[in-house]
NUKE-257933 format. One record per residue: residue in one letter; chain; y negated, x negated, z of N, C-alpha, C in turn. Coordinates in steps of 0.001 Angstrom, whole numbers, plus 524288, in hexadecimal, padded with zeros to 5 digits. Each point is the difference from the previous one (the first is absolute). Layout:
<pts>
mivo;tiza;nnorth;neast;nup;canorth;caeast;caup;cnorth;ceast;cup
A;A;Y;X;Z;Y;X;Z;Y;X;Z
...
</pts>
This chain:
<pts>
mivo;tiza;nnorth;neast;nup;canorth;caeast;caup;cnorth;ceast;cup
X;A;69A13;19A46;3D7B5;7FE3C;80303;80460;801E7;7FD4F;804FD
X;A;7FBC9;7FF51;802D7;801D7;7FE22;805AB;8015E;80411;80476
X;A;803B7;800C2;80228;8015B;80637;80474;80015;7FD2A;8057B
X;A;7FEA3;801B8;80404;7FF5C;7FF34;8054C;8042E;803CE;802D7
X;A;803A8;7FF61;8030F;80310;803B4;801A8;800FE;7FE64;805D6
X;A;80203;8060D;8032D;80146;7FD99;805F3;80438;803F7;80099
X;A;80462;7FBC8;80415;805B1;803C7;7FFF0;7FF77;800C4;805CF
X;A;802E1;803B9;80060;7FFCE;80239;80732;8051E;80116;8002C
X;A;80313;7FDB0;8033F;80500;801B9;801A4;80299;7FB78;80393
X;A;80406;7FEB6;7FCFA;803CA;7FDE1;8023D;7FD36;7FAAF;7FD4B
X;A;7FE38;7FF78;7F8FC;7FB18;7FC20;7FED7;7FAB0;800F1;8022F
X;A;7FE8A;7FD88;80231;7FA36;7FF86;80269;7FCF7;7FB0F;7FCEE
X;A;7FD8E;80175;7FB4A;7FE02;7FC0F;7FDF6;7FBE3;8010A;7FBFB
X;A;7FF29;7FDD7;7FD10;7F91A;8025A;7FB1B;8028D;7FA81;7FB8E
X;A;7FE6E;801FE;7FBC5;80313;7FDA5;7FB13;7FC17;7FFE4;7FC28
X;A;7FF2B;7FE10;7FB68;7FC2E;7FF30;7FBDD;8032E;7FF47;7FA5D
X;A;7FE72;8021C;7FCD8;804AB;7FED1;7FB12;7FCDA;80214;7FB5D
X;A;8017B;7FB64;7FCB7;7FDCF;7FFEF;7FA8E;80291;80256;7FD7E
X;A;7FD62;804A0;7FD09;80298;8021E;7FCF2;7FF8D;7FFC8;7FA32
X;A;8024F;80023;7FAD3;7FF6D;7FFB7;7FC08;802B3;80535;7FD25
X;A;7FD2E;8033E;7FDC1;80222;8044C;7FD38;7FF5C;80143;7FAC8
X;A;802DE;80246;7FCCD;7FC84;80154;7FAAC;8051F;80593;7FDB4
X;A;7FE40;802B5;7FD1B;8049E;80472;7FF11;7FC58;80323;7FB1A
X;A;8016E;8049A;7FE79;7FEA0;80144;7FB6C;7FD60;806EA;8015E
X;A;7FD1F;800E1;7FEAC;7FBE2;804BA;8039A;803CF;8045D;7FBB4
X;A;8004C;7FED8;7FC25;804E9;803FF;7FD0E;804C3;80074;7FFEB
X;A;80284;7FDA2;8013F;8050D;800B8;8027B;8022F;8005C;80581
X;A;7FB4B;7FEF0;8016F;80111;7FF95;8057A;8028F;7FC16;80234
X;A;80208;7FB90;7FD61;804D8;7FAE7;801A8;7FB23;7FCC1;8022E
X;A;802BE;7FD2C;803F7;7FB6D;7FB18;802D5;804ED;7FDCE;80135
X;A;7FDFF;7FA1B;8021C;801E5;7FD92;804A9;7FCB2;7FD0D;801EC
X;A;8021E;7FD31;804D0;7FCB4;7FB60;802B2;802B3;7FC41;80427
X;A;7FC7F;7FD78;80127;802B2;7FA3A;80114;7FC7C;7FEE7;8051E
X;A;8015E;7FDD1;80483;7FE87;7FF70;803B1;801A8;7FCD0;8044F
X;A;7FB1D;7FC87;80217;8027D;7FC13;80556;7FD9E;800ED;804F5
X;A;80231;8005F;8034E;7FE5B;80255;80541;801DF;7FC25;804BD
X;A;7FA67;80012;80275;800D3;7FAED;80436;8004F;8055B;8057D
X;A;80380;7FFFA;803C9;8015C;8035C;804C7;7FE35;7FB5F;802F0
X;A;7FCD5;80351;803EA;7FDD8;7FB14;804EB;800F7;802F4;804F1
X;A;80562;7FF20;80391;7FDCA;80464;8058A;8073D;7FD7A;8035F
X;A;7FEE3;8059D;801B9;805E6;7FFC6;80221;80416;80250;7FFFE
X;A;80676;7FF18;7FDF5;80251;802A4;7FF71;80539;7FFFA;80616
X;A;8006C;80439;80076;80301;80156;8044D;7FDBE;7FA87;8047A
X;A;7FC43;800C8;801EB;7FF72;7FC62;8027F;7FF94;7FA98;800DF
X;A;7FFEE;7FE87;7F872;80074;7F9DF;7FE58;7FADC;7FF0E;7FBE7
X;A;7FC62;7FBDF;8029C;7FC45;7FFA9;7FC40;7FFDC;7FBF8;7FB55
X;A;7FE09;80057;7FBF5;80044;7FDD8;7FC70;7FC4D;8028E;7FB8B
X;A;8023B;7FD7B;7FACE;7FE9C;80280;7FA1C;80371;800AF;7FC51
X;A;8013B;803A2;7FCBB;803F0;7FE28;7FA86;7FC4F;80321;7FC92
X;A;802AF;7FEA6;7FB6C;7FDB8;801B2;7FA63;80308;80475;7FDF6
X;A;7FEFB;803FA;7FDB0;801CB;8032B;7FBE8;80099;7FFB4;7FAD1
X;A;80202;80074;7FE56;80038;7FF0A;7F8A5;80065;806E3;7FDF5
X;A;7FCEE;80311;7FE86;7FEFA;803E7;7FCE5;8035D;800D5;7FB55
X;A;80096;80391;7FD29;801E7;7FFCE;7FA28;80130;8064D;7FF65
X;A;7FC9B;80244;7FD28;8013D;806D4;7FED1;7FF0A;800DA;7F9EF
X;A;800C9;804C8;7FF5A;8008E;7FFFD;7FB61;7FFE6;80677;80000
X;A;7FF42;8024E;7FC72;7FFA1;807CF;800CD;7FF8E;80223;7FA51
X;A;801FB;8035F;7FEE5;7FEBD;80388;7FC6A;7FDB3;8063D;80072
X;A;80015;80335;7FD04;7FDB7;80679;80199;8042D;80172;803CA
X;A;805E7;7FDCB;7FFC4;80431;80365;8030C;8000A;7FD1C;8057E
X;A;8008F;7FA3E;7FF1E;8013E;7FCCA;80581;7FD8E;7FB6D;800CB
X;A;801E5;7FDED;804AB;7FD40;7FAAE;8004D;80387;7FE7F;802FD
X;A;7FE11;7F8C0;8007D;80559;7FD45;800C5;7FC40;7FA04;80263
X;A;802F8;800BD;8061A;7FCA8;7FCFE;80209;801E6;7FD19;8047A
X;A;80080;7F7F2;7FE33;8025D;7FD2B;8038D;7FE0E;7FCC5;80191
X;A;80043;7FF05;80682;7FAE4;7FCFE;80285;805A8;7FC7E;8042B
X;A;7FE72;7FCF2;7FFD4;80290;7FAAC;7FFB7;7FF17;7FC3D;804FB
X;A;800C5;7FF7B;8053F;7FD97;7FB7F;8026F;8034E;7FB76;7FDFE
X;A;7FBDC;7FCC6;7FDCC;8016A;7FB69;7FDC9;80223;7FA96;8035A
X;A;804C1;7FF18;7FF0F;80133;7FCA2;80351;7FC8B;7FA0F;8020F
X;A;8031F;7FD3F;804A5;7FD9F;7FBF6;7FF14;7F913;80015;802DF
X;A;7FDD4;80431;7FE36;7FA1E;7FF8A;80087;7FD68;801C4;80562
X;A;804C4;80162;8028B;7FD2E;80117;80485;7FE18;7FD38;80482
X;A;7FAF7;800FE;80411;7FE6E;7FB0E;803C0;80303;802DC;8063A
X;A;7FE1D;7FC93;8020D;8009E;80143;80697;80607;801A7;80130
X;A;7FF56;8038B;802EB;80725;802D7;801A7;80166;8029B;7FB0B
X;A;7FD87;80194;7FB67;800EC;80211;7FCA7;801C2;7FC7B;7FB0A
X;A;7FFF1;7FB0C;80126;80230;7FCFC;7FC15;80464;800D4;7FD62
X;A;80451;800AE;8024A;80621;8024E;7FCCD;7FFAC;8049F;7FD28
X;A;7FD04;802EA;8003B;7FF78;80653;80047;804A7;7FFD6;7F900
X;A;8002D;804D0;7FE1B;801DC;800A1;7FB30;800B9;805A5;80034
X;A;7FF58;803A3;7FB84;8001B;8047D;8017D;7FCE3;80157;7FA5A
X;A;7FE80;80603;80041;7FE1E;80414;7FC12;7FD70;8037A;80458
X;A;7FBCD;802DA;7FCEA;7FDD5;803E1;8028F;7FFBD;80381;7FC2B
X;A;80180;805DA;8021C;80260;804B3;7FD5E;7F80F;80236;80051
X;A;7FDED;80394;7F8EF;7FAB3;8028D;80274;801D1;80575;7FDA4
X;A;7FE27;8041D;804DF;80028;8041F;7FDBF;7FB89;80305;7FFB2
X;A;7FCFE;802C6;7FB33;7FBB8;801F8;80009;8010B;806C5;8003B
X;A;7FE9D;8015F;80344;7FE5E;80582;801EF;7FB71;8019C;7FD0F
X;A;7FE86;80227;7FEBA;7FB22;80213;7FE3E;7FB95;7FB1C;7FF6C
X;A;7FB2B;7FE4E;80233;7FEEC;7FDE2;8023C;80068;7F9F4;8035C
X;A;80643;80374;802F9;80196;7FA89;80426;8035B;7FDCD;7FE81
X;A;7FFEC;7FC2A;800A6;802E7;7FA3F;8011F;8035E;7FFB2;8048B
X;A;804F9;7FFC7;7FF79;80248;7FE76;80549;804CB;7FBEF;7FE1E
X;A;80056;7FD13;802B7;80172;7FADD;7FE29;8043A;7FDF3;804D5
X;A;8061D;7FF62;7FDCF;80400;7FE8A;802E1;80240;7F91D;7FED7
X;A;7FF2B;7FDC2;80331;8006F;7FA25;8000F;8060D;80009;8012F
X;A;8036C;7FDE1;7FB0E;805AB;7FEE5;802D2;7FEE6;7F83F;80073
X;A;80293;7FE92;80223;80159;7F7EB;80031;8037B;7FF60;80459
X;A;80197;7FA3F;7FE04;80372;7FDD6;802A2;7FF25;80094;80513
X;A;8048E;7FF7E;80352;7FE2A;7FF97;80604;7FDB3;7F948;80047
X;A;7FC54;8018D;80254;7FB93;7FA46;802BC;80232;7FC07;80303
X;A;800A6;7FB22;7FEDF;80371;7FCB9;804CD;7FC3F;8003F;805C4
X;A;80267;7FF4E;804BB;7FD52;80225;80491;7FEA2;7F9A0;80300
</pts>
């Protein structure tokens, strides 16, 4: 699955990420695997980095770690390093970016 996404905040940017899933319709267990290209600006620094995906869920929980992958980032965002926290509300998505502080 290919996903199109756009962040508004403090990230100002639109992202694309391949997704790969598969899980079991009777037990309810899945996981999936995922790479995500971020294109915009963060706190005022433009660039790109990548995400690395990896979840996993059963009927009770789910378990879910998203990764900015080192190394891969362009522009002012090159050093970046960090995780992004997702929390699903019903519905929504709201999504907390922690990383390194940015060299200036």
């Amino acid at each position: 699955m290919v996903v199109d996404k756009q962040f508004h905040g403090a990230l100002e940017a639109v992202s694309k990420f391949l997704m790969l899933s598969a899980g079991s319709e009777t037990s309810g267990a899945g996981a999936y695997v995922a790479i995500e290209q971020v294109v915009g600006t963060l706190d005022g620094r433009k660039g790109s980095f990548l995400l690395m995906h990896n979840g996993t869920r059963t009927r009770e929980s789910q378990k879910l770690t998203v990764t900015v992958v080192p190394g891969c980032g362009t522009g002012e965002l090159s050093e970046m390093e960090g995780k992004m926290e997702i929390t699903i509300t019903g519905k929504d998505h709201f999504y907390d970016l922690v990383y390194t502080p940015l060299e200036t």
